[in-house]
C-alpha positions as CSV (number, residue, x, y, z in Angstrom):
1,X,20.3,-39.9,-23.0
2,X,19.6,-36.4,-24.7
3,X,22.8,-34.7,-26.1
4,X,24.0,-31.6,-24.6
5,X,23.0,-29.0,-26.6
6,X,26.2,-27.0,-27.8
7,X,26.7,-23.4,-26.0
8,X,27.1,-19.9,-28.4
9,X,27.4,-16.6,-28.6
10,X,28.3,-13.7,-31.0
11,X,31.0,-11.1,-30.2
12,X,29.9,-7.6,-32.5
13,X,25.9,-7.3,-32.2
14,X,25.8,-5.0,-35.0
15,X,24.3,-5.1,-38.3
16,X,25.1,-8.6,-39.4
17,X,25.0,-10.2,-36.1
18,X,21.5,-8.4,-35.0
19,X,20.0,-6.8,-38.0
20,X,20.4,-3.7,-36.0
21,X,22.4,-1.1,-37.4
22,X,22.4,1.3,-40.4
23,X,22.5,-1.3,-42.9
24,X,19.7,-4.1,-43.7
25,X,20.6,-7.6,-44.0
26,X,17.8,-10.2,-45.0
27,X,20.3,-13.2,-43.0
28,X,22.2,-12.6,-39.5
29,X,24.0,-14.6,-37.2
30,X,21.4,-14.6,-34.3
31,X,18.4,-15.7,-36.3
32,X,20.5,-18.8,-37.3
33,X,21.2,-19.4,-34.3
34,X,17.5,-18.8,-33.0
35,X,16.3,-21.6,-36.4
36,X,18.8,-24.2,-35.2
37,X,17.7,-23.6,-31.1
38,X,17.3,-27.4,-31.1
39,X,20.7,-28.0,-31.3
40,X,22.1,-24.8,-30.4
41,X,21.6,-22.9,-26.7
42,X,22.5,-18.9,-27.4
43,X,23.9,-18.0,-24.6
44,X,24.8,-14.3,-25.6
45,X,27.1,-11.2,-26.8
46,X,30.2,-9.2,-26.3
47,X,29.7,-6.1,-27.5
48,X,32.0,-3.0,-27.0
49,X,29.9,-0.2,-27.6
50,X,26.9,0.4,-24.5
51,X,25.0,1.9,-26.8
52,X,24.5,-0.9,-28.9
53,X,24.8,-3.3,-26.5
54,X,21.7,-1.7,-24.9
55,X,19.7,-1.2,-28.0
56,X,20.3,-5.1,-28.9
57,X,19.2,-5.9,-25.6
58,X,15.9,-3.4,-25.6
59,X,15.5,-6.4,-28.6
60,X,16.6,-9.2,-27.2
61,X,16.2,-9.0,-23.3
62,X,16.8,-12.5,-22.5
63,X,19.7,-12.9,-23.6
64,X,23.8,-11.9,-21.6
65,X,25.3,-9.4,-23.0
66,X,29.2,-8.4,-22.4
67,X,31.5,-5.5,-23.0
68,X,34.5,-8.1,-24.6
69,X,34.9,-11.4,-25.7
70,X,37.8,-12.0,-22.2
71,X,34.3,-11.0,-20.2
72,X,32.3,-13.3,-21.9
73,X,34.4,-16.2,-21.6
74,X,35.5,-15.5,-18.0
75,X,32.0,-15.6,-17.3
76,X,30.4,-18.5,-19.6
77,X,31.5,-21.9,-21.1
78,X,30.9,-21.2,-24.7
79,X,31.7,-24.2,-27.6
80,X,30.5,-21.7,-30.4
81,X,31.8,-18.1,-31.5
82,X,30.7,-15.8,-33.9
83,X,32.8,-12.8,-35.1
84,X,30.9,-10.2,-36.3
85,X,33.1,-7.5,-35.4
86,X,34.7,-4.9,-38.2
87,X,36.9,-6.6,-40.5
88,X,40.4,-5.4,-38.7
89,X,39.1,-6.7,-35.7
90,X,39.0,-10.0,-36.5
91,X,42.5,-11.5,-36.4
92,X,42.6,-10.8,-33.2
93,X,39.6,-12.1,-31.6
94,X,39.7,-14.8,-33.6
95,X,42.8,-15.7,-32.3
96,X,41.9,-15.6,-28.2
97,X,38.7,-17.4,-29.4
98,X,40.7,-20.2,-30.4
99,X,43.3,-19.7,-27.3
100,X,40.1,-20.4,-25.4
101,X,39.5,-24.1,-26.9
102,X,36.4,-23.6,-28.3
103,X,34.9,-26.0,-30.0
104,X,33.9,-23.9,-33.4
105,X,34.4,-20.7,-34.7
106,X,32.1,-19.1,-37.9
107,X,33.6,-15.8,-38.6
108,X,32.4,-13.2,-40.7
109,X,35.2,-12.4,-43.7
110,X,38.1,-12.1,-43.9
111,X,39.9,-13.7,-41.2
112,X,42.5,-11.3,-41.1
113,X,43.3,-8.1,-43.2
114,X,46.5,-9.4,-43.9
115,X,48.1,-13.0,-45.1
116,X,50.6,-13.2,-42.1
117,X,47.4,-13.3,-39.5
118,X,45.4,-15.3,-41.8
119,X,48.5,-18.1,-41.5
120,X,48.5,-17.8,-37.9
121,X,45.2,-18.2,-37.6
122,X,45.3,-21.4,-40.0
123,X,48.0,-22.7,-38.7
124,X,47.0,-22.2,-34.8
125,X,43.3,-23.6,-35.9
126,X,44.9,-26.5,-37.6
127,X,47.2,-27.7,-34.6
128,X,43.9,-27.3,-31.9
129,X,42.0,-29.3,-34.4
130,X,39.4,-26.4,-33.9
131,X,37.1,-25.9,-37.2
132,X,36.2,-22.4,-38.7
133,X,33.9,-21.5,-41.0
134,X,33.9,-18.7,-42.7
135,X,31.1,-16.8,-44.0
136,X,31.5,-16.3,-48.0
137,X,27.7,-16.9,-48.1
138,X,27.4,-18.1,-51.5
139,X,29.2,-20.7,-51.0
140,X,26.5,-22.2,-49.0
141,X,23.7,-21.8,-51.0
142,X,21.8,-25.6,-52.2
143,X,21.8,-24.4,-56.0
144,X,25.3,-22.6,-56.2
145,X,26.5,-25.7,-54.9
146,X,24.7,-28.0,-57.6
147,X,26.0,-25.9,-60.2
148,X,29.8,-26.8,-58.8
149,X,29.4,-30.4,-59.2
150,X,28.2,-30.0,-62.4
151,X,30.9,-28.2,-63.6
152,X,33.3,-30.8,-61.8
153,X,31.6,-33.6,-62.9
154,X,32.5,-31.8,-66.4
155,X,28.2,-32.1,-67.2
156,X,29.0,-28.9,-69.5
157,X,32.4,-29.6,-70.6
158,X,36.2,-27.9,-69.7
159,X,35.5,-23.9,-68.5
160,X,36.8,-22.1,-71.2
161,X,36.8,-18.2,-70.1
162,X,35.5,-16.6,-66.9
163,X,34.2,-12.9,-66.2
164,X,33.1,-11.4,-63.0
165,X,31.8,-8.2,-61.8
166,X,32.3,-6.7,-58.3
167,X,30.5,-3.1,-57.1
168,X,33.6,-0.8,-55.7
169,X,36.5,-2.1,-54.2
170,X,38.5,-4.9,-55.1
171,X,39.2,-6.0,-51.2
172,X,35.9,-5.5,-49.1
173,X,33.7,-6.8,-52.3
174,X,35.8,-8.1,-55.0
175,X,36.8,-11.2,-52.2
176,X,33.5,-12.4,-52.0
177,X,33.9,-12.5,-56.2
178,X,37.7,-14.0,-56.2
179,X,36.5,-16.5,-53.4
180,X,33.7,-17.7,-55.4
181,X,35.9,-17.8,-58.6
182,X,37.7,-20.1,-56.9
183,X,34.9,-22.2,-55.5
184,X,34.1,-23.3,-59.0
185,X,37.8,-23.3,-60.9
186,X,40.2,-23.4,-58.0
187,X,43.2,-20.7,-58.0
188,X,43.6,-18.2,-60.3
189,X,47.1,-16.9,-61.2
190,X,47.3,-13.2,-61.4
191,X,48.6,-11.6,-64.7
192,X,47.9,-8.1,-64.5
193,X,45.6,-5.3,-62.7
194,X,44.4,-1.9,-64.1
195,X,43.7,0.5,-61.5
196,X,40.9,3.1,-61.5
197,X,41.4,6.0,-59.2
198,X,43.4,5.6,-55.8
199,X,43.5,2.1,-54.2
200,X,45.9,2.9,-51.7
201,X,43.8,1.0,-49.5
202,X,41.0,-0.4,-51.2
203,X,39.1,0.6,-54.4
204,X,38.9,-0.4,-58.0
205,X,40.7,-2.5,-59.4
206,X,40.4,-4.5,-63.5
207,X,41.8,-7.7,-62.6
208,X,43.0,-9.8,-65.3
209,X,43.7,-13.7,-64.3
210,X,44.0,-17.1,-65.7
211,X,42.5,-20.4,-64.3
212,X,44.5,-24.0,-65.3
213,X,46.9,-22.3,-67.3
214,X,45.2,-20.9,-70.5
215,X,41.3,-20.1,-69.2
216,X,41.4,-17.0,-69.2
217,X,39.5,-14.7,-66.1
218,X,38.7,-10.9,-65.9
219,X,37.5,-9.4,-62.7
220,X,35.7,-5.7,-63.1
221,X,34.7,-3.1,-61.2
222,X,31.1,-0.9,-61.4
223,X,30.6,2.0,-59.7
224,X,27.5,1.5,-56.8
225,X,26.8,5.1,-57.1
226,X,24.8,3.2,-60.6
227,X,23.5,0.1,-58.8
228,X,25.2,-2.5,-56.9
229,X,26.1,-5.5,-59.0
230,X,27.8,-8.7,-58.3
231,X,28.1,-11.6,-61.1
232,X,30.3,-14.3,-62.2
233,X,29.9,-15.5,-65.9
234,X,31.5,-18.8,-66.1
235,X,31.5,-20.1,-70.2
236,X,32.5,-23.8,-71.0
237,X,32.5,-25.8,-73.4
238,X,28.7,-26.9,-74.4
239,X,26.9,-24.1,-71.3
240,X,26.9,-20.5,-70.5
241,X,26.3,-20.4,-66.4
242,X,25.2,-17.1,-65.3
243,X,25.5,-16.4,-61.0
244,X,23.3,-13.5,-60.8
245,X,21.8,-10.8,-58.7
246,X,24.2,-11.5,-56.0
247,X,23.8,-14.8,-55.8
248,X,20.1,-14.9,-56.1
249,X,19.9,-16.8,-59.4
250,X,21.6,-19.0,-61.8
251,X,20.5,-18.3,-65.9
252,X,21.9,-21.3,-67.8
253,X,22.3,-21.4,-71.1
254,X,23.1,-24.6,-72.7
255,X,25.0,-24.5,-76.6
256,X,22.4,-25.5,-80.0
257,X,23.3,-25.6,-83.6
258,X,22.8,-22.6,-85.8
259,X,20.2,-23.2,-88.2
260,X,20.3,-20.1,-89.6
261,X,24.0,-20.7,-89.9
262,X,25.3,-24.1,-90.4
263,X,27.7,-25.4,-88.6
264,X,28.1,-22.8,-86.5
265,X,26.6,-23.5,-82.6
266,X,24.9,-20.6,-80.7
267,X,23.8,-20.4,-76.9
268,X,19.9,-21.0,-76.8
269,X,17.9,-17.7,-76.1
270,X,15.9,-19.6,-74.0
271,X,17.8,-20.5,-71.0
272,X,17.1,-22.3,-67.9
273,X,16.6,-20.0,-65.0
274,X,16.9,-21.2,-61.6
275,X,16.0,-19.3,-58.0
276,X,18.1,-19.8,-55.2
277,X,17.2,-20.1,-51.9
278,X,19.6,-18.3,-51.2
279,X,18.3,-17.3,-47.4
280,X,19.6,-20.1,-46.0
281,X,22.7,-19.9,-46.8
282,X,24.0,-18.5,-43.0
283,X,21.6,-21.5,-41.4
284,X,23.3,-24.3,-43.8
285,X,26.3,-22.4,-42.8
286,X,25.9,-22.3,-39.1
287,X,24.5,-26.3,-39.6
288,X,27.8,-27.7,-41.5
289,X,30.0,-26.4,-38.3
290,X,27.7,-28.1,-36.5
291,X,28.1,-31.2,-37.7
292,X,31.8,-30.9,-37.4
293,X,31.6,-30.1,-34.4
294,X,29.4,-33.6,-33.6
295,X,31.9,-35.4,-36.0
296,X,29.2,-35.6,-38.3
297,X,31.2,-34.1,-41.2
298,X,34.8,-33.9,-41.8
299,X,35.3,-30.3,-42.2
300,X,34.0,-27.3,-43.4
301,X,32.4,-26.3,-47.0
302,X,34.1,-23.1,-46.2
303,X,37.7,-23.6,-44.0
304,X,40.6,-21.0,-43.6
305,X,42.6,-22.7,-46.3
306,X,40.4,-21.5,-48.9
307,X,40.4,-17.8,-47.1
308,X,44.0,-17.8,-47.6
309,X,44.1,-18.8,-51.2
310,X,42.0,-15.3,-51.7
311,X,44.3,-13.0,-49.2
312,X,47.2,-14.5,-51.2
313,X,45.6,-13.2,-54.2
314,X,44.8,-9.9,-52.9
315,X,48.0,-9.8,-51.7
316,X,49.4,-10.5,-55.2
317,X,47.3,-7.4,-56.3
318,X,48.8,-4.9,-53.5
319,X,52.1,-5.9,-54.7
320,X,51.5,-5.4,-58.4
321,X,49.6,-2.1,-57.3
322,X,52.3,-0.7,-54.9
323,X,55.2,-1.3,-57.9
């Protein structure tokens, strides 16, 4: 007897939801959807704005379309949601999604602007047994996830200093960065931030960290009105491992002696250089939920526990920067 096929639909159909908006995004939460169809039946969207519901529709006609989540879930059985909404929106929809014993959530970041929602929403998806996913991206890219069990298999030794680089502002950007950070080391402790300019509410911010006591880890800012830049530069013991070009590749250069300079060791010029494919992240993404949700995995690679170890350290930040 075929499976049923598991029921979605997306509640924002803008930019990363659609890829139709004012910004371009080469991965959105519809096309995974439409690359997993064999497991998957779309069902549809809520969307607040006519506007854009009716130029998502002018797109994709066959499809419902809704003007709130409560509409679209008093109209359709739905196992899947998708929040794609602006970040503030989120702890709230998130939160009647799971009231409405869904099966899975994937939810753009963060789950909540603030650590108190974020609890409630860990804490409320923990006792429904409900899984979320949400959507640091990197963390679901195949070679970003290689390079993590090499380091944790200790293939290149003990991690001996970090350094990151985030374009703007510490909050909307620098998470993805502290998230990641913590994907390969675990939690950082704060020691000290210097601020550049007013981040009353977001905005630049030299963050200065350490990772298992004594590894020491420096978060910094660059202006995008340069370039946009985002980059973690993770040294250890015998291997330089560079995340580059937003995730896109992974230089690695492993330690060799010195002949110029015995004993002394120096990082081979000619590293290893290694191309993501880093497109499939929201599809392996969207895939791991599923296979929570058939029982096929135990939970997933990216759950709210790990989304409130990063609001607690941007809280940790607002609290240093508010002194």
């Amino acid at each position: 007897m075929q499976k049923r096929k598991v029921r979605a639909a997306i509640v924002g159909a803008g930019d990363i939801a659609t890829g139709i908006g004012t910004k371009k995004y080469a991965m959105t939460h519809i096309e995974s959807y439409r690359s997993l169809s064999d497991r998957v039946e779309f069902v549809g969207f809520a969307e607040i704005s006519k506007e854009q519901r009716q130029l998502v529709k002018d797109r994709f006609p066959y499809y419902k379309y809704y003007e709130s989540l409560h509409a679209l879930l008093d109209s359709e059985h739905i196992d899947i949601i998708s929040i794609c909404t602006p970040d503030h929106c989120h702890e709230e929809l998130v939160l009647e999604a799971l009231d409405a014993n869904i099966s899975g959530l994937w939810c753009e970041k963060p789950l909540s602007i603030t650590l108190k929602g974020t609890r409630e929403i860990f804490q409320k998806s923990r006792s429904g047994g409900t899984p979320i996913q949400v959507n640091y991206f990197r963390r679901f890219i195949p070679e970003i996830i290689d390079i993590k069990e090499k380091i944790e298999s200790k293939t290149y030794g003990d991690i001996k200093l970090i350094n990151g680089f985030y374009s703007d502002t510490y909050i909307h950007n620098g998470a993805h960065l502290i998230d990641l950070i913590q994907f390969f080391a675990g939690a950082v402790k704060l020691k000290n931030v210097s601020t550049l300019g007013d981040v009353n509410d977001d905005g630049s911010v030299v963050i200065f960290g350490t990772i298992n006591g004594d590894c020491l880890c420096t978060i910094q800012p660059f202006s995008r009105k340069y370039y946009n830049i985002f980059e973690l530069d993770i040294f250890c013991e015998s291997a330089r491992v560079r995340i580059c070009e937003n995730g896109r590749r992974i230089v690695i250069y492993l330690v060799k002696n010195d002949t110029e300079f015995l004993p002394l060791k120096i990082l081979n010029p000619e590293p290893r250089t290694i191309l993501c494919n880093w497109k499939s992240a929201f599809t392996n993404a969207l895939s791991n939920l599923l296979d929570v949700v058939d029982g096929k995995e135990n939970e997933t690679l990216s759950k709210p526990e790990y989304s409130m170890t990063t609001i607690e350290f941007i809280e940790s930040i607002r609290r240093i920067i508010s002194c």
